[in-house]
Structure formats: structure tokens, C-alpha cells
C-alpha positions as CSV (number, residue, x, y, z in Angstrom):
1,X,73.1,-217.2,-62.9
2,X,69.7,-218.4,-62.4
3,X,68.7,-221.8,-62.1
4,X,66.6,-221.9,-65.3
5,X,70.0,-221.2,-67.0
6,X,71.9,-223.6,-65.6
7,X,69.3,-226.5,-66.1
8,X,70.6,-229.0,-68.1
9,X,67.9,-229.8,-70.8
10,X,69.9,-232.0,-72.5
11,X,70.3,-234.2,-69.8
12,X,68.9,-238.1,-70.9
13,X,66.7,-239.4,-68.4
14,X,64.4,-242.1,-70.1
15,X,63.9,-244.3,-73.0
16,X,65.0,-240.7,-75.3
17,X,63.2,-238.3,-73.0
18,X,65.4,-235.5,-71.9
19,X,65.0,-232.7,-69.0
20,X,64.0,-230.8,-71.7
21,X,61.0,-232.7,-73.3
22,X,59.6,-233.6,-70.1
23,X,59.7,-229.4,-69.1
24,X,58.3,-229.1,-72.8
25,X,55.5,-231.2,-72.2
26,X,53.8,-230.2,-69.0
27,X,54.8,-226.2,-69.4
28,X,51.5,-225.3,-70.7
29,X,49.8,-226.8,-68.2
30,X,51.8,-225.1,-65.9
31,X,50.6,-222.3,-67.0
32,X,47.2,-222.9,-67.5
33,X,47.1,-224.0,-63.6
34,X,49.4,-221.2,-62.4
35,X,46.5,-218.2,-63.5
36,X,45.0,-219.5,-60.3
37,X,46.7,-218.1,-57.6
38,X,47.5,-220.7,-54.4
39,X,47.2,-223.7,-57.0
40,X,50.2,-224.8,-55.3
41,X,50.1,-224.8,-51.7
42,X,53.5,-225.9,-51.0
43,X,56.5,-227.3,-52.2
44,X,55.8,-230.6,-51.7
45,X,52.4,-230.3,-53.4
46,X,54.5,-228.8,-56.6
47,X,56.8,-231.7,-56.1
48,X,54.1,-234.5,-56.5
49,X,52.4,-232.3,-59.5
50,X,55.3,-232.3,-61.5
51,X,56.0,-235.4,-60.9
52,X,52.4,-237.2,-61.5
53,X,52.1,-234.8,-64.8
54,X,55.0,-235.8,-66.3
55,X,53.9,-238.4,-69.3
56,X,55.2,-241.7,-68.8
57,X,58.2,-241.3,-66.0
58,X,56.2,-241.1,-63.0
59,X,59.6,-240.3,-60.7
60,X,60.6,-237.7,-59.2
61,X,63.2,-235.7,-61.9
62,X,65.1,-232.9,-59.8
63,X,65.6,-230.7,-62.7
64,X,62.3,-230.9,-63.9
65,X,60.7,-230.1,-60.8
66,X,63.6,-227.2,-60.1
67,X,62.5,-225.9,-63.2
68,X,58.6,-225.2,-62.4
69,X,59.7,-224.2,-58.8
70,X,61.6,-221.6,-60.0
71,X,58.8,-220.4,-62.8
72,X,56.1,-220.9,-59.3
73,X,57.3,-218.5,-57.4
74,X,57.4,-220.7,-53.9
């Protein structure tokens, strides 16, 4: 089973936001950045990307960022 199946999305993590919308919300972004090959550097770079993209929870969600790790290929 892969991680992107066992992801919660469900999961509440703020003021009605779930796992879910916050993937939702930055995916195409994501994607827009991920057409340039070594956007991401590192993990830790992805990390603090996913993190300061997310709207309005600016901390660190392990399932989010799990999620985009995955999708990265790092």
C-alpha cells in the first residue's frame, strides 16, 4: 500500500481545513513547479515549501508534506 493511499484526507487539522484541502490547494502548484527539474533540492527544501505554501496554517503538517514527497520523487 502506498503512502498516498493510506493518507488520511479526512484528518481535521484547522479551523475546518482537513489533510485533504490543504493537498487540494497547493497541488497545482506543485505541479506547475515540479516541470522544472531540481526545483527541489532536498527534503528539507520540500519540507519548508509545503509548509510556507500552504494558505493560512503555516506549520509543518506531516501528511501534507508526505503527500508531495511521495508525488516529488526525493
Amino acid at each position: 500500500m502506498s503512502t498516498l493511499e493510506t493518507i488520511d484526507r479526512d484528518k481535521h487539522i484547522w479551523e475546518g481545513w482537513t489533510v485533504g484541502d490543504f493537498i487540494d490547494d497547493i497541488e497545482i502548484i506543485f505541479h506547475y513547479c515540479s516541470k522544472y527539474s531540481n526545483f527541489w533540492k532536498s527534503k528539507a527544501e520540500l519540507k519548508n515549501w509545503v509548509k510556507n505554501n500552504q494558505p493560512y496554517y503555516k506549520k509543518h503538517i506531516p501528511e501534507v508534506y508526505k503527500y508531495f514527497l511521495q508525488k516529488s520523487g526525493l
